[in-house]
N, C-alpha and C positions, 0 to 999 in steps of 0.2 A: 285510510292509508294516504302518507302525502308521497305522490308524483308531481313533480313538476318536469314542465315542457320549456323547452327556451327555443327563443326564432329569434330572427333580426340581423343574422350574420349576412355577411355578402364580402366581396370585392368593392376595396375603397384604394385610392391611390395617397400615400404618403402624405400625412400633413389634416387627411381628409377626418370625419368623423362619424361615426356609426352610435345606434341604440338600440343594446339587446333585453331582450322582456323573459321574464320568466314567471310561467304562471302555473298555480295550482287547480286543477279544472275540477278537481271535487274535493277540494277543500271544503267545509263551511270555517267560519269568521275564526270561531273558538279553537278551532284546530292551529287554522294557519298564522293567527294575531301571534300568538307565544313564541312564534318559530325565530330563533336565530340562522340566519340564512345570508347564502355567502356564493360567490363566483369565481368559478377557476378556470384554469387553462390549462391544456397539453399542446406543444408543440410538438411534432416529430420527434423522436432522438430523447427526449425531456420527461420528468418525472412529472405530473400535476401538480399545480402549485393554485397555492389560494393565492386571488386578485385584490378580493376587496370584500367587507362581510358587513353587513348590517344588524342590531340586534333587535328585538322586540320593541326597545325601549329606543330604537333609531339611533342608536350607538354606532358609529362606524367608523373604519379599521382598512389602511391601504396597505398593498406592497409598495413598496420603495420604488420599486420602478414605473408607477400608474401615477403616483401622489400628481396633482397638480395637473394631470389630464384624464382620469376615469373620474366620475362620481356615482357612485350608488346611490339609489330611493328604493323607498316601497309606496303601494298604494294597495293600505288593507280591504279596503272595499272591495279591489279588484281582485287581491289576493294573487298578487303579483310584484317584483322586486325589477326592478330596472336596473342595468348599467351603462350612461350616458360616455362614449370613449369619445374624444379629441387627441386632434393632434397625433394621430395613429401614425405610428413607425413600421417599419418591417418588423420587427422585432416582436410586435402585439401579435404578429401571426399565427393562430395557434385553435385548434377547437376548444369553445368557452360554453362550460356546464353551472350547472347553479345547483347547490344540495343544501342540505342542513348543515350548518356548522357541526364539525366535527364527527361528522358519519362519513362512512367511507363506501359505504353499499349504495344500490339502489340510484346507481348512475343514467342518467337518461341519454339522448343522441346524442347532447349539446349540438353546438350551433358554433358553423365555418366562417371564421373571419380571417379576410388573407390580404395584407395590405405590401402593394407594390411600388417600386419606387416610382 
């Protein structure tokens, strides 16, 4: 079964930049290598929205409003998917989960990023 965990959230001040990890702790290789996998956000008030998705093949895919300061990676050995955020606005404030592309189930805590001016 894939679970994944994500950490790395915190309190950054405007401008500042944060790196949240999301990792699958019982994955083996063959599970989690195929996986297309992806990072979102809810804000308060806000529907979830996908951030930014990477694919098996390290294909990857922003929202419009991240392009040019989020970057996705993965590291399969680790079995783990990074999203490296800069340049963080108020606006990036929001709890950031990570799932499988296009599954809607099986949501974890995600992880509190609150950026102040």
């Amino acid at each position: 079964q894939v679970r994944l965990v994500e950490s790395g959230g915190g309190l950054v001040q405007a401008g500042g930049s944060l790196k949240l990890s999301c990792k699958c702790p019982r994955c083996i290789t063959s599970v989690f290598n195929p996986l297309d996998l992806g990072w979102y956000r809810q804000a308060p008030g806000n529907q979830r929205e996908l951030v930014a998705l990477i694919t098996s093949t390290r294909t990857t895919n922003y929202h419009d409003s991240v392009k040019g300061r989020f970057t996705i990676s993965r590291d399969n050995s680790r079995k783990t998917i990074y999203l490296q955020m800069n340049s963080l606005e108020p606006d990036d404030t929001a709890v950031y989960y990570c799932n499988q592309v296009g599954r809607n189930d099986a949501w974890g805590q995600g992880t509190q990023v609150t950026v102040s001016l």
